[in-house]
N, CA, C and O atoms as a printed pandas DataFrame, in Angstrom:
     atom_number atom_name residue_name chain_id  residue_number  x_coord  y_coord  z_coord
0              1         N          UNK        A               1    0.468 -161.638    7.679
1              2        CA          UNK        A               1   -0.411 -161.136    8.707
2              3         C          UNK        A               1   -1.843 -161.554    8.399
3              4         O          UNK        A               1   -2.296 -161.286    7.286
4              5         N          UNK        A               2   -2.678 -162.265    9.403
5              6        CA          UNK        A               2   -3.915 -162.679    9.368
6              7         C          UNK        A               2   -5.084 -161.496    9.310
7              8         O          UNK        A               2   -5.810 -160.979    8.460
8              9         N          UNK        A               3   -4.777 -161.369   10.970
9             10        CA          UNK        A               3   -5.909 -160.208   11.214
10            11         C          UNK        A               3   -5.039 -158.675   12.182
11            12         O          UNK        A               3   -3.914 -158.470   12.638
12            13         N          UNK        A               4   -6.047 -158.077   12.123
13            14        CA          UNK        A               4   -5.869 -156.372   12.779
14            15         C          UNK        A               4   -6.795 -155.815   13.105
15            16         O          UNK        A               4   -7.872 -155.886   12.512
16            17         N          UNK        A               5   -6.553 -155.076   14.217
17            18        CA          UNK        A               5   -7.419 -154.535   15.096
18            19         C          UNK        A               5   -7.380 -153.398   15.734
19            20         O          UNK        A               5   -6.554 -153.290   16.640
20            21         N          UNK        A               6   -8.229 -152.322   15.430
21            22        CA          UNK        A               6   -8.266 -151.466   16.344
22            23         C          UNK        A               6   -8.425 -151.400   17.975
23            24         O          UNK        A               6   -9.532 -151.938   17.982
24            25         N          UNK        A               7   -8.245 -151.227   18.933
25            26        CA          UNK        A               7   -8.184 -151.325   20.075
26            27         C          UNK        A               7   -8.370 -149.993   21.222
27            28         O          UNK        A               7   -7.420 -149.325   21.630
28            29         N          UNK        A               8   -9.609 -149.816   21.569
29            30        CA          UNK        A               8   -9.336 -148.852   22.667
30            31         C          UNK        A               8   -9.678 -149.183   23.856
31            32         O          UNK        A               8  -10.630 -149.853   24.256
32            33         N          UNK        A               9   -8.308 -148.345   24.737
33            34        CA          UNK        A               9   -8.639 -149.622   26.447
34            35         C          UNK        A               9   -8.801 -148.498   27.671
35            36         O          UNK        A               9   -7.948 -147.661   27.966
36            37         N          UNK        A              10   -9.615 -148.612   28.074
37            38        CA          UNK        A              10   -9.788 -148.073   29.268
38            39         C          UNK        A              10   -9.651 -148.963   30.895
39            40         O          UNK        A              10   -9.669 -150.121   31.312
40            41         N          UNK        A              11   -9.514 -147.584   31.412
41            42        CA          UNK        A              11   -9.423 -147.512   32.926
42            43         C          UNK        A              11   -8.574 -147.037   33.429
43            44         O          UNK        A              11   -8.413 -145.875   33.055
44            45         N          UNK        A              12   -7.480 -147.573   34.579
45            46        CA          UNK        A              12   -6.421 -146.670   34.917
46            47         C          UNK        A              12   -5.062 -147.831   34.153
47            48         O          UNK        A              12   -4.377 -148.791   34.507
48            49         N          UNK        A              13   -5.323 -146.785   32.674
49            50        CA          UNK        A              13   -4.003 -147.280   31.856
50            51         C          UNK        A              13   -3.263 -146.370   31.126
51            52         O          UNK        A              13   -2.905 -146.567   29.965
52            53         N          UNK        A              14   -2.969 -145.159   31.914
53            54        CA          UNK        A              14   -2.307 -144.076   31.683
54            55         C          UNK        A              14   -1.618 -143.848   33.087
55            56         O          UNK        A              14   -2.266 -143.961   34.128
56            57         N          UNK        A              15    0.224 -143.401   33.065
57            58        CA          UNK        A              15    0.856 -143.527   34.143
58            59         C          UNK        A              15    1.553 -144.422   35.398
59            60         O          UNK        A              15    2.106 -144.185   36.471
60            61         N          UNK        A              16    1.027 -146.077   34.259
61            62        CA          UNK        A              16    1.425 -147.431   34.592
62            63         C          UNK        A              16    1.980 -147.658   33.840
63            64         O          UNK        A              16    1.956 -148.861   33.580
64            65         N          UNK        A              17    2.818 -146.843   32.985
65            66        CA          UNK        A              17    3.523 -147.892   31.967
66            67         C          UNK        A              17    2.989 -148.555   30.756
67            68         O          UNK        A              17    3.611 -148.892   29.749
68            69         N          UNK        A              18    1.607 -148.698   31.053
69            70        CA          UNK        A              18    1.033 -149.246   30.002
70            71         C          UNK        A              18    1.224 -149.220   28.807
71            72         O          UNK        A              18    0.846 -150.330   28.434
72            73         N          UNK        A              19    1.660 -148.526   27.721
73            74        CA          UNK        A              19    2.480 -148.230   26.342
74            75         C          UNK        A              19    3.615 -149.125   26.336
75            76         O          UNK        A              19    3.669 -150.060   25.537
76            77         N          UNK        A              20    4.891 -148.800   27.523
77            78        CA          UNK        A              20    5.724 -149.782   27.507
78            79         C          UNK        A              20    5.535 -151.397   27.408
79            80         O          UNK        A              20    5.846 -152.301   26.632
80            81         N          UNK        A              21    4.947 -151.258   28.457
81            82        CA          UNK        A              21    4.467 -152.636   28.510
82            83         C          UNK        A              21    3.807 -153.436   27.285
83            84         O          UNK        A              21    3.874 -154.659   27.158
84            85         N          UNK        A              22    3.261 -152.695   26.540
85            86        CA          UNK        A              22    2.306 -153.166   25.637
86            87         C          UNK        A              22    3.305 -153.329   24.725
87            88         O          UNK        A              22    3.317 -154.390   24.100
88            89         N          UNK        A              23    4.522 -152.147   24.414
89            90        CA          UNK        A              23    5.352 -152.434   23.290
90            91         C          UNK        A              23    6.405 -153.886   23.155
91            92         O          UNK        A              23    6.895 -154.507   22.212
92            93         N          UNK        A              24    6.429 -154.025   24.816
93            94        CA          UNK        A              24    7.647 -155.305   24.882
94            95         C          UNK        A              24    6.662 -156.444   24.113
95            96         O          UNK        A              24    6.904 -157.020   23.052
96            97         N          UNK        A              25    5.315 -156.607   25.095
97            98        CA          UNK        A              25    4.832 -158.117   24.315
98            99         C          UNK        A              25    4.641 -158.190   23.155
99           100         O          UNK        A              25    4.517 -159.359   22.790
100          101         N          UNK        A              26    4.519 -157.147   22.036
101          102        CA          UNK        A              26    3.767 -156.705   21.237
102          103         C          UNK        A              26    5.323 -157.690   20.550
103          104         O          UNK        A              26    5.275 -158.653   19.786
104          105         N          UNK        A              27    6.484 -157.082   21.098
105          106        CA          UNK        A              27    7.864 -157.367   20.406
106          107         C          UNK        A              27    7.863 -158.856   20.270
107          108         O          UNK        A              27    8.136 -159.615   19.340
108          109         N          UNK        A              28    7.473 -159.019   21.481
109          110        CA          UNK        A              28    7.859 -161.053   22.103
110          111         C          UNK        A              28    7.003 -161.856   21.523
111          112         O          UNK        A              28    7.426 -162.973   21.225
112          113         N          UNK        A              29    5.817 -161.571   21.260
113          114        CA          UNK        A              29    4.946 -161.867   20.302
114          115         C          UNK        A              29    5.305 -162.452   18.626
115          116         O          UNK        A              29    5.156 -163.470   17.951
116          117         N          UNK        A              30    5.891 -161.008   18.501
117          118        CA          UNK        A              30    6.273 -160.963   16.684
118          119         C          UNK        A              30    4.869 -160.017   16.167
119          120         O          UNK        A              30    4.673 -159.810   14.970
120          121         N          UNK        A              31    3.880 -159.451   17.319
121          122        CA          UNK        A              31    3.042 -158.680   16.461
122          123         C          UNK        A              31    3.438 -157.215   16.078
123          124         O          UNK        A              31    4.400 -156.706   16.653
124          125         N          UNK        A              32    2.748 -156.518   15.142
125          126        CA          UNK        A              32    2.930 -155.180   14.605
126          127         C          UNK        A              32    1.941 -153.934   15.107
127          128         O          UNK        A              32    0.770 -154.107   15.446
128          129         N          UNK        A              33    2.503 -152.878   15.096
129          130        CA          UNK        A              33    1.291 -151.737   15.259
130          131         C          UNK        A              33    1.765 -150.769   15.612
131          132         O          UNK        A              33    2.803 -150.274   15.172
132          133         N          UNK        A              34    0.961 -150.280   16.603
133          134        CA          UNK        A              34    1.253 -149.117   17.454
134          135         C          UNK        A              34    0.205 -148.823   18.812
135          136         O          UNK        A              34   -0.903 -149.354   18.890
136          137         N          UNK        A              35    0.703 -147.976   19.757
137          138        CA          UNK        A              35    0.170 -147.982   20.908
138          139         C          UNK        A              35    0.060 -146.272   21.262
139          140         O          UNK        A              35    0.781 -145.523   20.602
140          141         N          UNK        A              36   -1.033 -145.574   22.518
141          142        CA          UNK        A              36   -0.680 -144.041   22.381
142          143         C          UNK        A              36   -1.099 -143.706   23.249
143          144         O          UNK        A              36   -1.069 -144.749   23.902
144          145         N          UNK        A              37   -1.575 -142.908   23.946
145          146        CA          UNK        A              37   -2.236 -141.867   25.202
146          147         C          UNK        A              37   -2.977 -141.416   24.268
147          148         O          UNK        A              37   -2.439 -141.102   23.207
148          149         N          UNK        A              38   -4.612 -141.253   24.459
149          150        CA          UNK        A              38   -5.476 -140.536   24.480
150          151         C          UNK        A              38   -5.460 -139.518   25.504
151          152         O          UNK        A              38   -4.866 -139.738   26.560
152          153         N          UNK        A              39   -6.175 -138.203   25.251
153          154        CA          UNK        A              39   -6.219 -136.926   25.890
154          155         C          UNK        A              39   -7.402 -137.333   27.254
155          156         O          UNK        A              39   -7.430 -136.799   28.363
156          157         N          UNK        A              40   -8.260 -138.379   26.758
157          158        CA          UNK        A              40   -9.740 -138.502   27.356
158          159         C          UNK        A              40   -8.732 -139.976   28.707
159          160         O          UNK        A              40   -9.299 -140.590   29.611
160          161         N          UNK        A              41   -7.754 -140.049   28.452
161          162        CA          UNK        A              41   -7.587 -141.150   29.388
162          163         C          UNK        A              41   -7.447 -142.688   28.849
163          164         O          UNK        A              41   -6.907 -143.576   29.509
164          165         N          UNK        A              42   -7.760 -142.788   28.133
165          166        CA          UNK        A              42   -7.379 -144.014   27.391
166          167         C          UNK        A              42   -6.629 -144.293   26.723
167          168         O          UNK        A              42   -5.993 -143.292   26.393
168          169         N          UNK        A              43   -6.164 -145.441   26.124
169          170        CA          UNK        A              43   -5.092 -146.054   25.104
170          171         C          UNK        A              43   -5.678 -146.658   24.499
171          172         O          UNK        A              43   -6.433 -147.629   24.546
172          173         N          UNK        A              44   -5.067 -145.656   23.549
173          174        CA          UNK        A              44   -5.721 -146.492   21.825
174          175         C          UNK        A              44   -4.626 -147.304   21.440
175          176         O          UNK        A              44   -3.462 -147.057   21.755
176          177         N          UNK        A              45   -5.060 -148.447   20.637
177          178        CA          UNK        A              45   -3.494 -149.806   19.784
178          179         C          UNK        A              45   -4.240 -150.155   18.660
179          180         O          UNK        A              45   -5.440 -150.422   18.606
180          181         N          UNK        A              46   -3.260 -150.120   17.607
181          182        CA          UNK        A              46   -3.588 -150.951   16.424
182          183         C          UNK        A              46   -2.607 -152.599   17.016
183          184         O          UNK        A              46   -1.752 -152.749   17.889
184          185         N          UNK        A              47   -3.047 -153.255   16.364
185          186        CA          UNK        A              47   -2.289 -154.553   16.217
186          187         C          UNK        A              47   -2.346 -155.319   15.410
187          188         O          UNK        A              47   -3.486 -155.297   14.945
188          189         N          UNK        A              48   -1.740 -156.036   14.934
189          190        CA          UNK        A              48   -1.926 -157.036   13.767
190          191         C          UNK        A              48   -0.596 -158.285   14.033
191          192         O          UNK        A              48    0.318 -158.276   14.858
192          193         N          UNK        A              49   -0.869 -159.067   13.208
193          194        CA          UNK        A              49   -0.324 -160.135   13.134
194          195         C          UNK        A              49   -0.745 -161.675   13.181
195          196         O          UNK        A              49   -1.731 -161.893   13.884
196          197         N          UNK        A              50   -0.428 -162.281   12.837
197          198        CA          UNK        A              50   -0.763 -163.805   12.962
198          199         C          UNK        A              50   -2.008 -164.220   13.882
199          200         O          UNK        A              50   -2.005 -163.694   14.995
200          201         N          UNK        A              51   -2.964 -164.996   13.619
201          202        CA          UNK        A              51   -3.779 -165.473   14.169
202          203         C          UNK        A              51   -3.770 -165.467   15.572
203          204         O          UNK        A              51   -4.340 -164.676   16.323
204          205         N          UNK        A              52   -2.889 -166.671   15.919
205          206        CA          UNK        A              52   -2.709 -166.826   17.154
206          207         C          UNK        A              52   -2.122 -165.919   17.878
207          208         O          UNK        A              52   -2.879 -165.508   18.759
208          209         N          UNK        A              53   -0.717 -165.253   17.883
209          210        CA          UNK        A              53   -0.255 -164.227   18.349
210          211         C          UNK        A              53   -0.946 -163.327   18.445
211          212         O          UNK        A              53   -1.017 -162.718   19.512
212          213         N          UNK        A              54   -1.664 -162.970   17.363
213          214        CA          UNK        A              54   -2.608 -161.722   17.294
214          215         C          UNK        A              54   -3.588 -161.873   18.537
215          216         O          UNK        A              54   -3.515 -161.036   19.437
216          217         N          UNK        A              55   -4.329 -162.720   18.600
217          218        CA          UNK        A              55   -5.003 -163.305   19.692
218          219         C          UNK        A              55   -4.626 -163.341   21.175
219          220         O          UNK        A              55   -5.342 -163.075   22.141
220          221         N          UNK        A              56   -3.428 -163.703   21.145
221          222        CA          UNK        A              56   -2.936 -163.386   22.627
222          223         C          UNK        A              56   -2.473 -161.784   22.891
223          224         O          UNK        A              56   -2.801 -161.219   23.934
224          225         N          UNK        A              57   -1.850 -161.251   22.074
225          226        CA          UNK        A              57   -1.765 -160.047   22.182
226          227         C          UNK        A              57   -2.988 -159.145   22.756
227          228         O          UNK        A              57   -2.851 -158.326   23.666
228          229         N          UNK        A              58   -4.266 -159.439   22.048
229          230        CA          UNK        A              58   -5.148 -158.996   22.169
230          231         C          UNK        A              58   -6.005 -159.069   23.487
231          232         O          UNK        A              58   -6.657 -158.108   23.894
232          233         N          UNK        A              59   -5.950 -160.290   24.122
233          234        CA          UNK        A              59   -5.923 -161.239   25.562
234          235         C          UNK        A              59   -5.265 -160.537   26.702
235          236         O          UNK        A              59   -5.886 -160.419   27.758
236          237         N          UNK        A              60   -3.836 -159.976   26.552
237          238        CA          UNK        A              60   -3.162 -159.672   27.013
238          239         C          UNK        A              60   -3.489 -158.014   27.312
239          240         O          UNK        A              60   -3.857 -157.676   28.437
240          241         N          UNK        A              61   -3.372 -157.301   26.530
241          242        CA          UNK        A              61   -4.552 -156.155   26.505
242          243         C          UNK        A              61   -5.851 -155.900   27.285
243          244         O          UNK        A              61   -6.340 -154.792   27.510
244          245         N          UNK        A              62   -6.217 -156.804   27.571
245          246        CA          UNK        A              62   -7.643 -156.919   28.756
246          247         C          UNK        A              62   -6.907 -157.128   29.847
247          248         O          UNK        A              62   -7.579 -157.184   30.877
248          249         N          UNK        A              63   -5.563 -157.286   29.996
249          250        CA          UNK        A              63   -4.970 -157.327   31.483
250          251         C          UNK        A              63   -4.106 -155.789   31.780
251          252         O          UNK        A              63   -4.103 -154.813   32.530
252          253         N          UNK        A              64   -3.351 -156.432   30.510
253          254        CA          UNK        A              64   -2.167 -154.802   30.877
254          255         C          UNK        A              64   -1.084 -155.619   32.101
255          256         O          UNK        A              64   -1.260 -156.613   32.805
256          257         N          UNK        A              65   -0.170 -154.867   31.979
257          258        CA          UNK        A              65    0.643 -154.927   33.412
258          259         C          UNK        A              65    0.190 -154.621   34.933
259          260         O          UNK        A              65   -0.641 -153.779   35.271
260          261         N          UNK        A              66    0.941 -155.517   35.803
261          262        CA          UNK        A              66    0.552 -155.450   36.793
262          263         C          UNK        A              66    0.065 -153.909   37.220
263          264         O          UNK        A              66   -0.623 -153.925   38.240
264          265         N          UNK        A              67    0.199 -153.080   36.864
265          266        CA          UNK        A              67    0.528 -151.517   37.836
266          267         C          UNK        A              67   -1.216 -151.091   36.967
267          268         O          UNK        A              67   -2.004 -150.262   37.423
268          269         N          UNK        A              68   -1.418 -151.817   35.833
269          270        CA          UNK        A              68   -2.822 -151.318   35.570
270          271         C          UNK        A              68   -3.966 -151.890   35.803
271          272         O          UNK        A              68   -3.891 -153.075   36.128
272          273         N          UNK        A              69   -5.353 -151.268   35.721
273          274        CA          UNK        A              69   -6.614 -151.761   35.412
274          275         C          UNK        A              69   -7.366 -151.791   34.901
275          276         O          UNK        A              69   -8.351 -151.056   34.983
276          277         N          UNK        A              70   -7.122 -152.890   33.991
277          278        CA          UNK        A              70   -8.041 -152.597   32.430
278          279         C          UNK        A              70   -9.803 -152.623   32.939
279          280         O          UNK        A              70  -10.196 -153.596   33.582
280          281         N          UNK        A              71  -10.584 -151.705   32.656
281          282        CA          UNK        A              71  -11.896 -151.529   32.704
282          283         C          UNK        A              71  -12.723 -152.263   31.069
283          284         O          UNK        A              71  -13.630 -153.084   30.937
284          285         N          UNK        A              72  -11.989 -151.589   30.174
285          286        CA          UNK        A              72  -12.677 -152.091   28.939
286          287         C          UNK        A              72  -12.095 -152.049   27.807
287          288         O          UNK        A              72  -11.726 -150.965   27.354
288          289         N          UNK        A              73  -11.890 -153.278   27.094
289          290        CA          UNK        A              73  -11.334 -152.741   25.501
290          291         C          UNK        A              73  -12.248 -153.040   25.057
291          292         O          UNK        A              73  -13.016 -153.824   25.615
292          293         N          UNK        A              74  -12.470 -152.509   23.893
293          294        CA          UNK        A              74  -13.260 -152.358   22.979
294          295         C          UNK        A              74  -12.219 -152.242   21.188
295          296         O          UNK        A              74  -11.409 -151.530   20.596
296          297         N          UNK        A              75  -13.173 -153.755   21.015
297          298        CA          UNK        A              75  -11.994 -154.111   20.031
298          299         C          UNK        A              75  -12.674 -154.234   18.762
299          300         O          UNK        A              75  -13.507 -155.140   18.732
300          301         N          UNK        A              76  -12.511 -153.450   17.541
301          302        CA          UNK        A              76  -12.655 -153.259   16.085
302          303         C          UNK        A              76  -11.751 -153.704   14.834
303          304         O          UNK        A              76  -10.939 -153.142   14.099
304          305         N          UNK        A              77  -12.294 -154.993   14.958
305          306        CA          UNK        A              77  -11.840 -155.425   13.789
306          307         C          UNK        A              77  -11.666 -154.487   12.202
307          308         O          UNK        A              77  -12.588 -153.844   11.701
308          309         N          UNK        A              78  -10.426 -154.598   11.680
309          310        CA          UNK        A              78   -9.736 -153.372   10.597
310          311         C          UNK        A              78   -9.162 -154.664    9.260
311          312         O          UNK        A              78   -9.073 -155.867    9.507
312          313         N          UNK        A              79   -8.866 -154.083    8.007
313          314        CA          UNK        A              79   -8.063 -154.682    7.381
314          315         C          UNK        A              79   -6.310 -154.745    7.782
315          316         O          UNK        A              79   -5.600 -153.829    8.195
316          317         N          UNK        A              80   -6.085 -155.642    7.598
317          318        CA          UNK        A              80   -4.617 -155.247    7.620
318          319         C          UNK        A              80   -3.849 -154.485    6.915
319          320         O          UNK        A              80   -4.032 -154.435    5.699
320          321         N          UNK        A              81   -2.869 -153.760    7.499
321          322        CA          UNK        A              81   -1.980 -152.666    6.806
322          323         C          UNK        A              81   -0.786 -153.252    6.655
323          324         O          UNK        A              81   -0.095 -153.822    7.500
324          325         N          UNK        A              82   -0.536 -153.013    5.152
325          326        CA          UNK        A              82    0.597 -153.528    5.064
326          327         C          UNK        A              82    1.496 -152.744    5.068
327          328         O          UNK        A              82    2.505 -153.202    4.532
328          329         N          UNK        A              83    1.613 -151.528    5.518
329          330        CA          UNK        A              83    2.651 -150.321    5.306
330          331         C          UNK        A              83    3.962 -150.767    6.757
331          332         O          UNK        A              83    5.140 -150.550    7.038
332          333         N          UNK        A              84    2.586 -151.600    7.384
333          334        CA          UNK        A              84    3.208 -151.204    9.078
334          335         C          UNK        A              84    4.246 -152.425    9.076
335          336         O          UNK        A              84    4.030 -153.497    8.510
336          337         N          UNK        A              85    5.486 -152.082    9.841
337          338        CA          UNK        A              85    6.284 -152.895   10.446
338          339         C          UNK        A              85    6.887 -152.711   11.870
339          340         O          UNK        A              85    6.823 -151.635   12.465
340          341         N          UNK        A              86    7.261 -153.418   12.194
341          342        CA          UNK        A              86    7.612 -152.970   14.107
342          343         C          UNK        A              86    6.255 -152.825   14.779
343          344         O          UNK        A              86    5.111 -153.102   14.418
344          345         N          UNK        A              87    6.769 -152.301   15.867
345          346        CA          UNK        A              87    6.078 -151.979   16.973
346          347         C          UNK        A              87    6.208 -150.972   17.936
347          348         O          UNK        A              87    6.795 -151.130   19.006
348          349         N          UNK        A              88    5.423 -149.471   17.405
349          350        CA          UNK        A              88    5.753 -148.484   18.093
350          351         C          UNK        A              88    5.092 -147.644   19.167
351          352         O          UNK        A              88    3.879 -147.435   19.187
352          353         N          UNK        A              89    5.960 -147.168   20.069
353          354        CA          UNK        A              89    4.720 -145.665   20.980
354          355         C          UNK        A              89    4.877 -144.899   20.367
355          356         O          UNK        A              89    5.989 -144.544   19.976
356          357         N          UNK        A              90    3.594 -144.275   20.015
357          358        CA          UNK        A              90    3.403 -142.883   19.427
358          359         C          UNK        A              90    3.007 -141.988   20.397
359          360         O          UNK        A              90    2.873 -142.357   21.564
360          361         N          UNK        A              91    2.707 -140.294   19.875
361          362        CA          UNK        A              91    2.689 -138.940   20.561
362          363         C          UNK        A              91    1.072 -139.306   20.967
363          364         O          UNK        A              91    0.278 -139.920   20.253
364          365         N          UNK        A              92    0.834 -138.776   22.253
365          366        CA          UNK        A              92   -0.665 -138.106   22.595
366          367         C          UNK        A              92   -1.166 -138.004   20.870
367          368         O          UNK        A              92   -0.503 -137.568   19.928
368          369         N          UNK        A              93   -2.812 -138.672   20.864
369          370        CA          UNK        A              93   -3.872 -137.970   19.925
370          371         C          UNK        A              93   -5.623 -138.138   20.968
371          372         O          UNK        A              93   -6.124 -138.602   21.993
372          373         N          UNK        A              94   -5.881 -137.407   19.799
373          374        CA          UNK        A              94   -7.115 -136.956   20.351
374          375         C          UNK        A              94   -8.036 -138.042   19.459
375          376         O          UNK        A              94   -7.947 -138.286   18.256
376          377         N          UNK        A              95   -9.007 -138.644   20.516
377          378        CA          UNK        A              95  -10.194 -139.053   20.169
378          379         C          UNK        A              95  -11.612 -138.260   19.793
379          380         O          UNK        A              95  -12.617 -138.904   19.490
C-alpha cells in the first residue's frame, strides 16, 4: 500500500446508496478501508491502497453514484494502516 486517506464527502450522499456503492469500487479497485454515515449528513472513508487505484478511488468519490451529489470531499492525507484489510460499511459515528 502506497498512500491513505481520510475522506469526508458531502452533499446529498446519505439515502443513495452511497456506502454501497463506494464498497463495490472500493472491491473492483483492490483498495482497502472503510466507509460510514455521519450523524451531520455526511460520509466519512478511509482508503488506501496503491497509487494509482488509490487515486481513482479517490476520483471516483467526487462523483459517487448516479442517485448522488457530491458537494465536497475534503481529503486528508493519513499514514497507512496496516491493520486494515478488505473493505467495509461501518455503524453511524459522530463527527
Amino acid at each position: 500500500m502506497d498512500k491513505a486517506a481520510h475522506l469526508l464527502i458531502s452533499g446529498r450522499v446519505q439515502g443513495v446508496s452511497f456506502r454501497y456503492y463506494t464498497r463495490l469500487k472500493a472491491v473492483e479497485l483492490g483498495v482497502v478501508g472503510w466507509v460510514r454515515n455521519l450523524m451531520d449528513g455526511k460520509v466519512e472513508a478511509w482508503v488506501q491502497g496503491e497509487a494509482e487505484t488509490f487515486d481513482k478511488m479517490v476520483s471516483w468519490c467526487h462523483q459517487g453514484p448516479t442517485s448522488a451529489r457530491v458537494d465536497e470531499v475534503i481529503v486528508g492525507d493519513k499514514p497507512v494502516d496496516p491493520e486494515l484489510d478488505g473493505f467495509e460499511i461501518r455503524r453511524t459515528g459522530i463527527w
